[in-house]
N, CA and C atoms as an extended XYZ file, in Angstrom:
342
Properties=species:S:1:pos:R:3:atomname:S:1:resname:S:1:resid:I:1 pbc="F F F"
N        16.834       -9.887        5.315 N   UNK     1
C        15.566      -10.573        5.508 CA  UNK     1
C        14.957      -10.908        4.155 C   UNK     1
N        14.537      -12.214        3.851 N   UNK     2
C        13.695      -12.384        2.451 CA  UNK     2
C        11.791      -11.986        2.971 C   UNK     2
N        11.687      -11.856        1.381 N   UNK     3
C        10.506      -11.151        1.688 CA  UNK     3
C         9.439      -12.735        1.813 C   UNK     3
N         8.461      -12.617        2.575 N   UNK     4
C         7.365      -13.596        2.423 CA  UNK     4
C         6.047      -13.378        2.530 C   UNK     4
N         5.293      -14.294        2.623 N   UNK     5
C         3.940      -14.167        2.462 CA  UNK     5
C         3.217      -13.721        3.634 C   UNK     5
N         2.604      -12.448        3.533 N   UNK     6
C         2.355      -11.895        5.118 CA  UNK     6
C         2.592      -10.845        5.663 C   UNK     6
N         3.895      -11.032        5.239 N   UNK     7
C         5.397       -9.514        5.950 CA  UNK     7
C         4.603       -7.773        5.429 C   UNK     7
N         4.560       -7.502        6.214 N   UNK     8
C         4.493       -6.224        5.651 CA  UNK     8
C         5.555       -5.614        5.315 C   UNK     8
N         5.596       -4.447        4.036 N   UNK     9
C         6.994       -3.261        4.060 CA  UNK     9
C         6.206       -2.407        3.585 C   UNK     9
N         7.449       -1.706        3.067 N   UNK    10
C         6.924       -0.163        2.833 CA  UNK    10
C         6.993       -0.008        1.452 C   UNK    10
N         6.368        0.605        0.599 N   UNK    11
C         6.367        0.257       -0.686 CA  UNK    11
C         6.120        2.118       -1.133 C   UNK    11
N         7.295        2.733       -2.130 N   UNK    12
C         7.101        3.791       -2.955 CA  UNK    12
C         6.843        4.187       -3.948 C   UNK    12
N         5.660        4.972       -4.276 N   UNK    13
C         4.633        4.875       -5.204 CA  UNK    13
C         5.456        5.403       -6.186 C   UNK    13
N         5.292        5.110       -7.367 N   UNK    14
C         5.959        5.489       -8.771 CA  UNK    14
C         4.667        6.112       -8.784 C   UNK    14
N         5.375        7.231      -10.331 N   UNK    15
C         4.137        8.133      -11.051 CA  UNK    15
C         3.037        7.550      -11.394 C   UNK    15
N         3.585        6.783      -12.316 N   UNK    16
C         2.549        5.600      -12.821 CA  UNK    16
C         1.594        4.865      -12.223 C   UNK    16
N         1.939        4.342      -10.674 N   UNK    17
C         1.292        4.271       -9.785 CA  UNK    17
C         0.310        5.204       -9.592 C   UNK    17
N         0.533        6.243       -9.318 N   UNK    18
C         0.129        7.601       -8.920 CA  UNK    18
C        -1.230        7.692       -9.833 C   UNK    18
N        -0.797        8.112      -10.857 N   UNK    19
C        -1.324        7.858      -11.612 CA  UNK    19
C        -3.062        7.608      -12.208 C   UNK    19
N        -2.348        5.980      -11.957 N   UNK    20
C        -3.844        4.867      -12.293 CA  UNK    20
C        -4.553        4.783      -10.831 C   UNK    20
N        -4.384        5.102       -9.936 N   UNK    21
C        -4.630        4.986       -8.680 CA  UNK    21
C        -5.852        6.412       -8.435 C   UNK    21
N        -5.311        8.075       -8.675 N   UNK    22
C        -5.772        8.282       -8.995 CA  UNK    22
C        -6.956        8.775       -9.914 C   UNK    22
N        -6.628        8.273      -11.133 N   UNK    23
C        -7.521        8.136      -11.869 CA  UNK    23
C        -9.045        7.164      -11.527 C   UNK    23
N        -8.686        6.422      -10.825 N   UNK    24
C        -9.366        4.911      -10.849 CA  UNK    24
C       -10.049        5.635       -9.576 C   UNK    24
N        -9.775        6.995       -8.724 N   UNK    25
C       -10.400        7.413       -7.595 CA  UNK    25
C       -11.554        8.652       -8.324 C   UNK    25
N       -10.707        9.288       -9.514 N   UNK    26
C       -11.737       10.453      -10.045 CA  UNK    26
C       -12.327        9.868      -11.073 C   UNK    26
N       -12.905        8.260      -11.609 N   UNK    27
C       -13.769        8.145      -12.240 CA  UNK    27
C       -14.631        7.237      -11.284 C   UNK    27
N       -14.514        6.912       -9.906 N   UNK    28
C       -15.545        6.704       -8.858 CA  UNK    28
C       -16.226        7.574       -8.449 C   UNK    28
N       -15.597        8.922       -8.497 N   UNK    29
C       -16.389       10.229       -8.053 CA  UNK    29
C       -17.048       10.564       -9.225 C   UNK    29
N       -16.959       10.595      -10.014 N   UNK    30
C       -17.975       11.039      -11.139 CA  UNK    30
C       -19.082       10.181      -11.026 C   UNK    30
N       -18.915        8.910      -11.145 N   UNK    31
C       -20.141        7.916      -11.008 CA  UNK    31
C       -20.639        7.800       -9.392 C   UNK    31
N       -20.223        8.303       -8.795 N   UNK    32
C       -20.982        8.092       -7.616 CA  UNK    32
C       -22.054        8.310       -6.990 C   UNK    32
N       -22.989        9.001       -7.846 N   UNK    33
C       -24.531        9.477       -7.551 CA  UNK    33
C       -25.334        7.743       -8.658 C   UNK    33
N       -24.875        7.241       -9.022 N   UNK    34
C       -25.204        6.263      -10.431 CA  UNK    34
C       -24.685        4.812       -9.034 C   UNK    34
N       -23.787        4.805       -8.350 N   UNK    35
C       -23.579        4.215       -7.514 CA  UNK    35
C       -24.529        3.690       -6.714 C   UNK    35
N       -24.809        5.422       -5.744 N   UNK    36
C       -25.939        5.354       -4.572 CA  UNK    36
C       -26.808        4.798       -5.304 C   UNK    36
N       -27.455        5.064       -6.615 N   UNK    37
C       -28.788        4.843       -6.935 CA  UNK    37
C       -28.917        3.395       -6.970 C   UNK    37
N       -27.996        2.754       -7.432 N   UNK    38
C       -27.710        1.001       -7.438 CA  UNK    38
C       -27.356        0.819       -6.469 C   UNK    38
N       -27.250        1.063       -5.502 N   UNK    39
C       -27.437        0.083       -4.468 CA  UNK    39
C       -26.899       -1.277       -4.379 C   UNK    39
N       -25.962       -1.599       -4.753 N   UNK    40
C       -25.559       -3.199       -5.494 CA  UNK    40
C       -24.409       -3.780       -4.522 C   UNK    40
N       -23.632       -2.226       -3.525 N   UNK    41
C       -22.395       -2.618       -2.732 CA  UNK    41
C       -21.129       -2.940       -3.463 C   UNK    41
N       -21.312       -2.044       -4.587 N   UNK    42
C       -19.931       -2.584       -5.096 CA  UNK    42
C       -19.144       -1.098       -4.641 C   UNK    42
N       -17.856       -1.957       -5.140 N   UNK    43
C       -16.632       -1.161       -4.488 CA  UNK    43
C       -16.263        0.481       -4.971 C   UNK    43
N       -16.364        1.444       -4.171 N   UNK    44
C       -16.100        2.826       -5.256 CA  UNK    44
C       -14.600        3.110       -4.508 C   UNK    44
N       -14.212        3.797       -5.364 N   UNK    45
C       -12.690        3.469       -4.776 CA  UNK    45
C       -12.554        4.993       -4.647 C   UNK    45
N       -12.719        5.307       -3.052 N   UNK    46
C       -12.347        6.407       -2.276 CA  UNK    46
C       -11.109        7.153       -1.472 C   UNK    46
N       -10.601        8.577       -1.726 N   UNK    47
C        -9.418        8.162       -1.106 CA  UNK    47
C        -8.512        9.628       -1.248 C   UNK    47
N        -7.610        9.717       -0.423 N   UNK    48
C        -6.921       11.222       -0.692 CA  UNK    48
C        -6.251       10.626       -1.722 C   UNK    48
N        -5.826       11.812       -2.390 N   UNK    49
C        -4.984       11.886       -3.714 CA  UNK    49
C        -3.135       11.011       -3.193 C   UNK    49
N        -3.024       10.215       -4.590 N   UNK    50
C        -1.602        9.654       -4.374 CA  UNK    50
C        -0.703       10.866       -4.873 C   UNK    50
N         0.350       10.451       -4.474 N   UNK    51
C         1.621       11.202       -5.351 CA  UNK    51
C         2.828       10.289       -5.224 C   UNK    51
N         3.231       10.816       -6.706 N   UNK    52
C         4.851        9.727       -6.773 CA  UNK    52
C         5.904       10.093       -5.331 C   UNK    52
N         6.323        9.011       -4.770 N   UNK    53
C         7.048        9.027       -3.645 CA  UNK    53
C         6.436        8.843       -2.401 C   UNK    53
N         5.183        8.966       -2.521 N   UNK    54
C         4.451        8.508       -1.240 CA  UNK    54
C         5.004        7.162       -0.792 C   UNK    54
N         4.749        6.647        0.355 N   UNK    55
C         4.892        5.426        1.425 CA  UNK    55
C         3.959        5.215        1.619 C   UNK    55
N         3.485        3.785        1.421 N   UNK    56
C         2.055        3.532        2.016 CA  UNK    56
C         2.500        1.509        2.424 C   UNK    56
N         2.205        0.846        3.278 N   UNK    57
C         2.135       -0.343        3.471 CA  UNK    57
C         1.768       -1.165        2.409 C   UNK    57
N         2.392       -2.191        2.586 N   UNK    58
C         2.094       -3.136        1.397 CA  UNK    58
C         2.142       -4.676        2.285 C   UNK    58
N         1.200       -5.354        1.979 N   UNK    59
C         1.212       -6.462        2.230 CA  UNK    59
C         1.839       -7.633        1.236 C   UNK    59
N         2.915       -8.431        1.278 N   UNK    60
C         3.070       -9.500        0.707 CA  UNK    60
C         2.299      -11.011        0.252 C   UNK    60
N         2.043      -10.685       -0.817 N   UNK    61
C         0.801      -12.053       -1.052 CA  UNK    61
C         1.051      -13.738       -1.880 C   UNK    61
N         2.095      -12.507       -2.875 N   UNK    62
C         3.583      -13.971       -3.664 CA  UNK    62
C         4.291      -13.530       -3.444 C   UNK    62
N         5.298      -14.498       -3.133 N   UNK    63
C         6.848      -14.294       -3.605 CA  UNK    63
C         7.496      -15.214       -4.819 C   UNK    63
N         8.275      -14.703       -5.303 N   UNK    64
C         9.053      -15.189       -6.676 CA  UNK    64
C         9.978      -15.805       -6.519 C   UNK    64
N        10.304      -16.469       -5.303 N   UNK    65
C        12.014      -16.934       -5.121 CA  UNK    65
C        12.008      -17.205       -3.727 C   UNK    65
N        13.497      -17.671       -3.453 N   UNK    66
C        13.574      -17.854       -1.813 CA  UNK    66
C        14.910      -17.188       -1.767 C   UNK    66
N        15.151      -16.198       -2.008 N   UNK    67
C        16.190      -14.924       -1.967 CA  UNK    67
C        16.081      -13.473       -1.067 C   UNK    67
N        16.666      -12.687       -0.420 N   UNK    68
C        16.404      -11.300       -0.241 CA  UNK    68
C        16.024      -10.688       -1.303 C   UNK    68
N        16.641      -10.966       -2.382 N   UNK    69
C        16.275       -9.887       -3.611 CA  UNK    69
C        15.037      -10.448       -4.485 C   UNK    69
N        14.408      -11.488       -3.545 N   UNK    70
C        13.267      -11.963       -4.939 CA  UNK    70
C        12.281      -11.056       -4.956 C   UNK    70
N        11.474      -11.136       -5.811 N   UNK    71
C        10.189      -10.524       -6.926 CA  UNK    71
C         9.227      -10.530       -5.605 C   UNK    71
N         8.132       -9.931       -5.954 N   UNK    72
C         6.863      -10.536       -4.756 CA  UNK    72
C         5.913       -9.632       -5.378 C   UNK    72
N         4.766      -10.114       -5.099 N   UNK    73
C         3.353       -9.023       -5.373 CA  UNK    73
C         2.853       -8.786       -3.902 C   UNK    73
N         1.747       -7.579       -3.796 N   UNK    74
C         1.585       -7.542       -2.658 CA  UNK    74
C         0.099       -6.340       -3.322 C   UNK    74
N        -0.601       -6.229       -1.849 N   UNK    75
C        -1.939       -5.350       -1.353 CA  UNK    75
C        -1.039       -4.464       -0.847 C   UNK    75
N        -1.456       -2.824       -2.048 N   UNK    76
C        -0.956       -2.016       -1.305 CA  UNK    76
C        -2.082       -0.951       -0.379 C   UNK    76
N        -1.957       -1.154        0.779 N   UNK    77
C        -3.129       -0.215        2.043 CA  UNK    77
C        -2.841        1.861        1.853 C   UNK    77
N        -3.966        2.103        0.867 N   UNK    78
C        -3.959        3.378        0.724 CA  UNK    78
C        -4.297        4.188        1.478 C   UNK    78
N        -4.491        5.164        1.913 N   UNK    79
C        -5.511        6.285        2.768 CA  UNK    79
C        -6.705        6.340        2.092 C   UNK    79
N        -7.597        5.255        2.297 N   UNK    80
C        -9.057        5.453        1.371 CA  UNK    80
C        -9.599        3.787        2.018 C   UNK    80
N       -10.518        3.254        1.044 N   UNK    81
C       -11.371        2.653        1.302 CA  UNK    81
C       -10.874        1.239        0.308 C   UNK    81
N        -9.949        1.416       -0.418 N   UNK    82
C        -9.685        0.467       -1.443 CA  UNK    82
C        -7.977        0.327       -1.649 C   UNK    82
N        -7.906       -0.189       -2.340 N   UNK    83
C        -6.301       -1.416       -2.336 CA  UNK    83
C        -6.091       -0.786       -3.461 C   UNK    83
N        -4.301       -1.409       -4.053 N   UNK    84
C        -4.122       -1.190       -5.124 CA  UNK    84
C        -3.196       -2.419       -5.107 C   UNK    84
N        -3.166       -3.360       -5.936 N   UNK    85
C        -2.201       -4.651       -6.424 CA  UNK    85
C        -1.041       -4.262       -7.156 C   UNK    85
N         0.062       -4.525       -6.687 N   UNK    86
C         1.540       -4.177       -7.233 CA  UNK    86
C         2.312       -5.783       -7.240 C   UNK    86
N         2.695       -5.463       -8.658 N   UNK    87
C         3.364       -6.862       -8.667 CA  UNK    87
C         4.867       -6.820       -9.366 C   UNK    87
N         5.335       -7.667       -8.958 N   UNK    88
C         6.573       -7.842       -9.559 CA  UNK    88
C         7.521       -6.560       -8.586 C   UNK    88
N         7.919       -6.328       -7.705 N   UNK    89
C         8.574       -5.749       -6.890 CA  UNK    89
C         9.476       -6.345       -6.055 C   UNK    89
N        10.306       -5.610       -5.241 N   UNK    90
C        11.500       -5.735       -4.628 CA  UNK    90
C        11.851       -5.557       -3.617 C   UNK    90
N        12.519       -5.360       -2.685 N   UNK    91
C        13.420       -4.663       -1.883 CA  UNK    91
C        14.533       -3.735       -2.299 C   UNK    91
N        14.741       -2.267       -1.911 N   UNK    92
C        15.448       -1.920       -2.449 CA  UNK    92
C        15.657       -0.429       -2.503 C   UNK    92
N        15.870        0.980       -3.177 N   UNK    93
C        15.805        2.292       -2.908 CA  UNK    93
C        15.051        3.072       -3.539 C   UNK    93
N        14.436        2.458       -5.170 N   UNK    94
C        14.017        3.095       -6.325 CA  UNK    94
C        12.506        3.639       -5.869 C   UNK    94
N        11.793        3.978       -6.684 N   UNK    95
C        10.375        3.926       -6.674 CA  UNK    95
C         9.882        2.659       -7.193 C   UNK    95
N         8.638        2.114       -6.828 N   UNK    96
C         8.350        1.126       -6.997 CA  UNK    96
C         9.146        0.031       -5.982 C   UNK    96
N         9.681        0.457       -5.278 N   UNK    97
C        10.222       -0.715       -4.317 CA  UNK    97
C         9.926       -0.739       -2.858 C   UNK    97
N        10.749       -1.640       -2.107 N   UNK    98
C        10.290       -1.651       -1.159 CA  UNK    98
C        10.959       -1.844        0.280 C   UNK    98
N        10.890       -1.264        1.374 N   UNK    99
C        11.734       -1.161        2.316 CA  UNK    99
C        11.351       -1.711        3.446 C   UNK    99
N        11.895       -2.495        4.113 N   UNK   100
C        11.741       -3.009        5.602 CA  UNK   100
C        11.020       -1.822        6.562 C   UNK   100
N        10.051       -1.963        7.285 N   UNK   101
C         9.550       -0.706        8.182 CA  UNK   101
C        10.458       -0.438        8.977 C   UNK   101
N        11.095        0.574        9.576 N   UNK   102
C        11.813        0.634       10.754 CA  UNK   102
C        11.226        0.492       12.017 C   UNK   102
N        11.798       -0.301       13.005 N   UNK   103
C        11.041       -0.239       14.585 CA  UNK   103
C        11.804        0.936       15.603 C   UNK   103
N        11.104        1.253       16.144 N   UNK   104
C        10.850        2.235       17.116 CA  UNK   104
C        11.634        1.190       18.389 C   UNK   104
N        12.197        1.935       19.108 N   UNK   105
C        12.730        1.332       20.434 CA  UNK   105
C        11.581        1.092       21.655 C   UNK   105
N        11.099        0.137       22.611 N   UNK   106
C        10.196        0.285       23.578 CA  UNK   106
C        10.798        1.820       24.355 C   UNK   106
N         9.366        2.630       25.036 N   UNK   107
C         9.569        3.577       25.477 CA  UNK   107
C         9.885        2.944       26.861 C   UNK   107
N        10.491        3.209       27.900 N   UNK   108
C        10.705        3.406       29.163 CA  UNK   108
C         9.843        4.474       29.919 C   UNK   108
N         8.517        3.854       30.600 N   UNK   109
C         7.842        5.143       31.698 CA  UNK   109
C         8.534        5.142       32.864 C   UNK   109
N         8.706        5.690       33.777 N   UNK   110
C         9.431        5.934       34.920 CA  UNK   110
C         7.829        5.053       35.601 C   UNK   110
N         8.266        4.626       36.803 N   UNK   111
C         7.244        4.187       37.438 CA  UNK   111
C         7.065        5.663       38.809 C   UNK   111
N         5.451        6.627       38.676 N   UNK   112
C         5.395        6.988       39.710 CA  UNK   112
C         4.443        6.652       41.274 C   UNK   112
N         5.238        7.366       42.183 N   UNK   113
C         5.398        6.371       43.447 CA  UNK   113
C         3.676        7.407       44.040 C   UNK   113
N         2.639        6.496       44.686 N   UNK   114
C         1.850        7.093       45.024 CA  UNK   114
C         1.427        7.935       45.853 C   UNK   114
C-alpha cells in the first residue's frame, strides 16, 4: 500500500521523539499557573509521559513520492491534548517509522431466539 494523504498508521516513537515531546509537556506544567492567569487560550501541551517505542497514530498530511517506500509527514495523536509533527518518515520496522494498523476480523454474534 503507498502511503497518502489522510491514511492513518502507526508510527514508533524514537528517543528523540520522546524526548522533545516530553520536555515540551514539563515546560507547560511549570508555566501553567502564568497560563490560567492569561487567559489567552493558547495551547499547553498536556499529556502522559512518551517513551521510545511507544505506538501512537499518525495521520498523513504530505507525501514525498508516489511509491510504497516514499517519505511523508504526518500529525502524530498523543494521549494528551496536543500533536506532535513528524516528518520525513516511512513505512517500515525501525523507530521512527511506520506500520499499516492491523484489522481485526468482524465478530460473529450468534443470533438469540426469543
Amino acid at each position: 500500500m503507498k502511503p497518502t494523504i489522510g491514511r492513518i498508521v502507526h508510527y514508533r516513537v524514537s528517543g528523540q521523539d520522546a524526548i522533545a515531546i516530553n520536555q515540551r509537556r514539563k515546560d507547560a506544567r511549570e508555566k501553567l499557573p502564568w497560563h490560567h492567569a492569561l487567559r489567552s487560550g493558547a495551547q499547553v501541551h498536556v499529556g502522559n509521559d512518551v517513551k521510545e517505542g511507544d505506538v501512537y497514530p499518525l495521520i498523513i498530511t504530505r507525501v514525498w513520492g508516489d511509491s510504497d517506500t516514499a517519505a511523508f509527514n504526518g500529525q502524530l495523536m498523543l494521549d494528551g491534548n496536543d500533536l506532535y509533527w513528524v516528518t520525513s518518515t516511512s513505512i517500515g520496522d525501525k523507530m521512527r517509522e511506520c506500520f499499516w494498523p492491523p484489522r481485526d476480523e468482524p465478530k460473529v454474534v450468534a443470533a438469540v431466539a426469543a
